[in-house]
C-alpha positions in Angstrom: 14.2 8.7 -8.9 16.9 11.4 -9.5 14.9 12.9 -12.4 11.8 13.4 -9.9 14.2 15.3 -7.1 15.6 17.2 -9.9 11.6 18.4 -10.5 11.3 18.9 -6.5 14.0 20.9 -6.3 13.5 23.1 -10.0 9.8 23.7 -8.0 11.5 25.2 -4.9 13.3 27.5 -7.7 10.6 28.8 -9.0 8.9 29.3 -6.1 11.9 31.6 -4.4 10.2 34.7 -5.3 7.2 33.1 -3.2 9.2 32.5 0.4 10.6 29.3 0.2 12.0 28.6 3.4 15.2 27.2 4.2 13.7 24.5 6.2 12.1 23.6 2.5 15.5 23.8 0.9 17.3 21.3 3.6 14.6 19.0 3.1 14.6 18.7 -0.1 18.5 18.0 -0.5 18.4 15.3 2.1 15.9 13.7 0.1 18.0 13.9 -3.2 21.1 12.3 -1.0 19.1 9.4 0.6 17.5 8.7 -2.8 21.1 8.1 -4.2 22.3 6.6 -1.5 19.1 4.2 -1.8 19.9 3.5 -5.5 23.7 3.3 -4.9 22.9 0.3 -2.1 20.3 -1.1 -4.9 22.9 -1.5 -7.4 25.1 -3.4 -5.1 22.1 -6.0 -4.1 21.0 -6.3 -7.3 17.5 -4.6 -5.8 15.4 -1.3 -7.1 13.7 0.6 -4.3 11.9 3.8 -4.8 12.4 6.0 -1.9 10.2 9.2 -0.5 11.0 10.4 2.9 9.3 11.8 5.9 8.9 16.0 4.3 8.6 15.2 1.1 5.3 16.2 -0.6 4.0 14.6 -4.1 0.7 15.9 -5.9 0.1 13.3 -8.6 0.5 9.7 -8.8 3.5 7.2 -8.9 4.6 4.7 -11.2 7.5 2.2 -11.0 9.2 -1.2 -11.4 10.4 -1.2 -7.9 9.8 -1.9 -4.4 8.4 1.3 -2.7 8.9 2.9 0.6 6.9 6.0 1.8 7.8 8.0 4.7 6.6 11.5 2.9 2.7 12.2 1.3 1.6 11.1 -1.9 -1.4 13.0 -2.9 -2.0 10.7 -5.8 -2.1 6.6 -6.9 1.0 5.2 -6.1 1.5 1.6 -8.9 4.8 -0.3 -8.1 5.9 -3.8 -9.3 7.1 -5.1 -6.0 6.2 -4.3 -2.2 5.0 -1.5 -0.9 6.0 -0.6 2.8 3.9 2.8 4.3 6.2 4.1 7.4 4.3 5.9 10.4 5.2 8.9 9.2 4.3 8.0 5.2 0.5 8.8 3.7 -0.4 7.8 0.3 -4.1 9.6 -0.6 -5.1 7.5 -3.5 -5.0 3.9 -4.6 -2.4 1.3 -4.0 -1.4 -1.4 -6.6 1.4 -2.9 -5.9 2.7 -7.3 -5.1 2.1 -6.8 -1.0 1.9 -3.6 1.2 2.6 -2.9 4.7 1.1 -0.1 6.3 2.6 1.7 9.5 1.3 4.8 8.3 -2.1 6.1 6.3 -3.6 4.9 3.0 -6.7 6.8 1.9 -7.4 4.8 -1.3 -8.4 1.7 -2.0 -5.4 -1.3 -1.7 -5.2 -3.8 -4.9 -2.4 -6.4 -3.7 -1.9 -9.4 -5.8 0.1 -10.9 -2.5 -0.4 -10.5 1.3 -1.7 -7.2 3.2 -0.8 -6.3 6.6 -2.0 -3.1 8.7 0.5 -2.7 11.6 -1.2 -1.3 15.0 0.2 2.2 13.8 -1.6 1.7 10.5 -4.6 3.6 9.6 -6.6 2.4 5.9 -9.5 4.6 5.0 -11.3 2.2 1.7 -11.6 -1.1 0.8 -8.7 -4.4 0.8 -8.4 -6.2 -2.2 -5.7 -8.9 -1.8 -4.7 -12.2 -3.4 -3.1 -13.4 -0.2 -4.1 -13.0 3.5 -4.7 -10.2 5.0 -3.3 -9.1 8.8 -5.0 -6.1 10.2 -3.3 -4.8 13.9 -4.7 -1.3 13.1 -7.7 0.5 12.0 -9.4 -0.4 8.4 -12.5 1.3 7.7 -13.2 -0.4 4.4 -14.3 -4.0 3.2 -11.5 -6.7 2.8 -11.8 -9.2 0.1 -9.5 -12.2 -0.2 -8.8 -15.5 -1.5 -7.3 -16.4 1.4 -7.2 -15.8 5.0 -8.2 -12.7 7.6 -6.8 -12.4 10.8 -7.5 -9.4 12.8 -5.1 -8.8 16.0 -5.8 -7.8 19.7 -5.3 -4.0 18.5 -7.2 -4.2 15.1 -10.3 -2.5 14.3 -12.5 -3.3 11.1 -15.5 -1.4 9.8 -16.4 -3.1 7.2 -17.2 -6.4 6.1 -15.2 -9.4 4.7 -15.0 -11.8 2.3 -12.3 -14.4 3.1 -11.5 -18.3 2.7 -10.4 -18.1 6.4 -11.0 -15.8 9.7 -9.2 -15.3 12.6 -9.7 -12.8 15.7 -7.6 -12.5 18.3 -9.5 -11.2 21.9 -9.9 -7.9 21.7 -10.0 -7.5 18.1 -13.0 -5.9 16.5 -15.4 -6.2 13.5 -18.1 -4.0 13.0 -19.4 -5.6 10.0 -20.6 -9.1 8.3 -18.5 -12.1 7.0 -19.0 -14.1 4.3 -16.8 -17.4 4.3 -15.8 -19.7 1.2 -14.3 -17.1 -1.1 -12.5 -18.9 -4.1 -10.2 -17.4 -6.4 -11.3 -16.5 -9.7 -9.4 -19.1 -11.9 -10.7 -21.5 -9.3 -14.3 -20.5 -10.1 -13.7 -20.2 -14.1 -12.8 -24.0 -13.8 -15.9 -25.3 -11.5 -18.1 -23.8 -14.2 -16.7 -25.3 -17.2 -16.8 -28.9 -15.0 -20.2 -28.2 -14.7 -20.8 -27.3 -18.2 -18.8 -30.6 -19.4 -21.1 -32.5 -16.9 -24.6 -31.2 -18.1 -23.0 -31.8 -21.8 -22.5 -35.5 -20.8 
């Protein structure tokens, strides 16, 4: 995390001759000194956390073993180990793979979460949900949403798109522009019904 401040910062350096503003400057050594700060309080839980704050700007894509929170714009895929928390002010334009994510913010890409998924009413996802566990959705999705598991879509959530769940849920008020298809098994589950069904054709 240090080493890609370090990069932010030798960027602002070359860029001098260019105009960088002071405003630039500021924001950029805030970051570095909540990044440490956020490593220093990870080394006393025992817990990695990859931080990028509200004016921070990335072009390329993101890859740790670490939890992730985004309050700055990631104009690439962002891969992390653990969870992946999207702040109002945080936007992440390309995919997301990552355990769970929460989204208070944007996501632009497509969501691959082999956990939960929740959109907050703030939350705004622009492609498709792929999630091992349910899926919550109090914002706007405009995007299919495939699970294993469960949908529920709050009073304040908006779906375009259609789903593929175990289980639905839809609070009054909520809203699905889009078709539903019920009884989605996980893959291991439907590896083993065929090779039942194989033994019991062989027998």
């Amino acid at each position: 995390m240090k080493r890609l401040f370090l990069r932010l910062n030798q960027t602002m350096e070359q860029n001098r001759g260019g105009g960088r503003s002071l405003e630039a400057t500021l924001m950029a050594e805030e970051a570095e000194q909540i990044a440490e700060n956020t490593v220093r309080r990870s080394r006393n839980t025992g817990n990695r956390r990859v931080v990028i704050p509200d004016g921070v700007r990335i072009t390329g894509s993101i890859v740790g073993s670490a939890d992730a929170e985004i309050g700055g714009v990631i104009e690439g895929d962002l891969n992390a180990d653990g969870s992946v928390l999207i702040l109002k002010t945080g936007t992440v334009g390309g995919k997301i793979n990552a355990v769970s994510v929460r989204v208070d913010g944007e996501v632009r890409g497509t969501i691959h979460a082999g956990e939960h998924v929740s959109v907050s009413g703030t939350g705004t996802v622009r492609a498709p949900i792929q999630a091992g566990g349910k899926v919550e959705i109090g914002g706007m999705v405009e995007g299919d949403i495939t699970t294993p598991d469960g949908v529920r879509i709050l009073k304040t959530g908006r779906v375009n798109g259609n789903l593929k769940m175990h289980v639905f849920y839809m609070e009054d008020g909520g809203i699905l522009n889009g078709q539903c298809m019920m009884g989605v098994q996980r893959r291991t589950s439907d590896a083993d019904d065929k090779t039942v069904d194989k033994d019991k054709k062989g027998a």
